[in-house]
Structures are given as C-alpha cells and as structure tokens.
N, C-alpha and C positions, 0 to 999 in steps of 0.2 A: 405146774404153772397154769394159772389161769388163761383161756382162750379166747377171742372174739367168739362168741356166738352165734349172730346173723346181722343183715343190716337190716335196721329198722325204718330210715326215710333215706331220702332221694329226694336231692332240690335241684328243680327245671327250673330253668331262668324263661319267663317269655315277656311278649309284649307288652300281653291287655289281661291282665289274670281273667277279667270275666270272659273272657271270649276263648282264654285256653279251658277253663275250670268248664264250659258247656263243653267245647271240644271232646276233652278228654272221656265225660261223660259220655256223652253221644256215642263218639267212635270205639270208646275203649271199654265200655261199662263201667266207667270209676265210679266207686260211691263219693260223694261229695259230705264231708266233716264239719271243713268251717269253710270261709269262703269272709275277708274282706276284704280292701282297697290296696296291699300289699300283696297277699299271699291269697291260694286256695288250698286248702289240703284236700286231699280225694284216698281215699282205699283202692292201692290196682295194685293185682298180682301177690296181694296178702302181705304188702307193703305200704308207710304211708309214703304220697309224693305232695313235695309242698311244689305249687307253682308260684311261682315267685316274681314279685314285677321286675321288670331287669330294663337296661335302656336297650333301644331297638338294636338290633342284628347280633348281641349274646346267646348263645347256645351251649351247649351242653358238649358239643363235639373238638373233638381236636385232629390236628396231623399227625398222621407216623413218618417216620424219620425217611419213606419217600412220596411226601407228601400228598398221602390218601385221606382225605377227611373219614374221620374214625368215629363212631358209638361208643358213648361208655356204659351202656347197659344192655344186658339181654335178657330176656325175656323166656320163658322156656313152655312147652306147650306139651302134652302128653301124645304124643308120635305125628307119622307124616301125614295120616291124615287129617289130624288138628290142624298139624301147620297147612295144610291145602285150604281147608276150610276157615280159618283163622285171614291165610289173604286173601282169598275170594271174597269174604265180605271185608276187610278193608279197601281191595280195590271199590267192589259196591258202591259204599260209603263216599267214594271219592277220595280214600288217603293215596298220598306218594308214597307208593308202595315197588320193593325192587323184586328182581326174579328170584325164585327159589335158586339156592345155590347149593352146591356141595363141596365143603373146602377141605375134604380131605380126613375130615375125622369121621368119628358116629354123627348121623342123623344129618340134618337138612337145615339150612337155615335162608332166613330172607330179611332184608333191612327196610325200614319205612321210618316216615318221619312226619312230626306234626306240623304247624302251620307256620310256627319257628324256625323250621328248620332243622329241631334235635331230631337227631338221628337217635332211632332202638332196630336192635335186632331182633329177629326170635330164631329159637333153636326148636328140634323137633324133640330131643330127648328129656324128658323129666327128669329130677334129681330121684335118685332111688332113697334117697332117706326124707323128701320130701313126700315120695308117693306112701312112706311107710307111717310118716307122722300125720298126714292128712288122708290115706284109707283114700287116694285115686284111685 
C-alpha cells in the first residue's frame, strides 16, 4: 500500500499577510516565494507555509480536552544547544517566546508564537532520517 510521504505546506491564518510575510522573514529566516494581497508563501524549515489573510483573532491553535491552548506544529532543531541558541535569539528579536521545557521524553522543547498569536513548538531532537537525507 501506498504511504503519505511528508507534508509539503502548512497554512497560518493571520492578519495582515504583509506584516506576517516581513515577520516571518525577519524573525524566522523564511525565504519569501510569492507574496500577494491574500497569501504569502515563504520556504521554513524545508517546508512551504502559505500565510494566509484570515479575519482577526483566527489562529492556528486549538484546546485539549483540558482546555490548554495547543500548537499544531513543531519544529525540530539539531540538539539542546540549537534549541538554546535558536531562543536566545528569538527572545532578541523580541518573539513571545516560552521556557525550555522538559516533558518527559528525549530532548528539550520551548513554545513561541508570532504576532497572531499561532503558537509553534520546537523540539531539540532532529529526525534521524532527516539528518540522513540531508547530511546534518
């Protein structure tokens, strides 16, 4: 039987596409694609993200059943010193940025979120057939 693969894009609802599409840029290094009055695409994390115009206060996040507002993306970073280094310059920058956490599994994780409001995580542990297909 044929498998999913990977996922290929990821659509952020925000505001003001222009003002998330500089954002993301700025704070995240996105490559910018296309960019018009609806959408921005950007390149992050070897994925495409469409920002998407959305009506004010949609995001990206949701409740768990007791009622924690939740991420539905994570982000993955090659060990705990990237993740160190990875928030120290998002705090920098000035992102809403949360503490390093440890929940119990491998590695380290911390949540932040853009100017929307969507929450992302990042983990410290790299995918090992990611670091094998891209030679980290």
């Amino acid at each position: 039987m044929k498998q999913l693969v990977r996922v290929g894009t990821t659509y952020i609802p925000v505001s003001d596409v222009q003002k998330a599409s500089i954002w993301y840029q700025e704070k995240l290094n996105a490559k910018l694609n296309y960019q018009d009055e609806d959408k921005a695409i950007v390149d992050l994390a070897h994925q495409s993200i469409f920002l998407v115009g959305s009506l004010e206060g949609e995001s990206s996040n949701f409740q768990d059943r007791y009622q924690n507002k939740r991420f539905s993306l994570t982000f993955e970073v090659d060990g705990i010193s990237d993740l160190n280094e990875l928030r120290d310059h998002l705090l920098h920058q000035g992102v809403v940025t949360g503490e390093i956490e440890d929940r119990g599994n491998n590695g380290l994780n911390f949540v932040f979120s853009d100017p929307d409001g969507n929450l992302f995580d990042v983990w410290s542990e790299l995918s090992p057939k990611f670091k094998k297909a891209f030679k980290v």
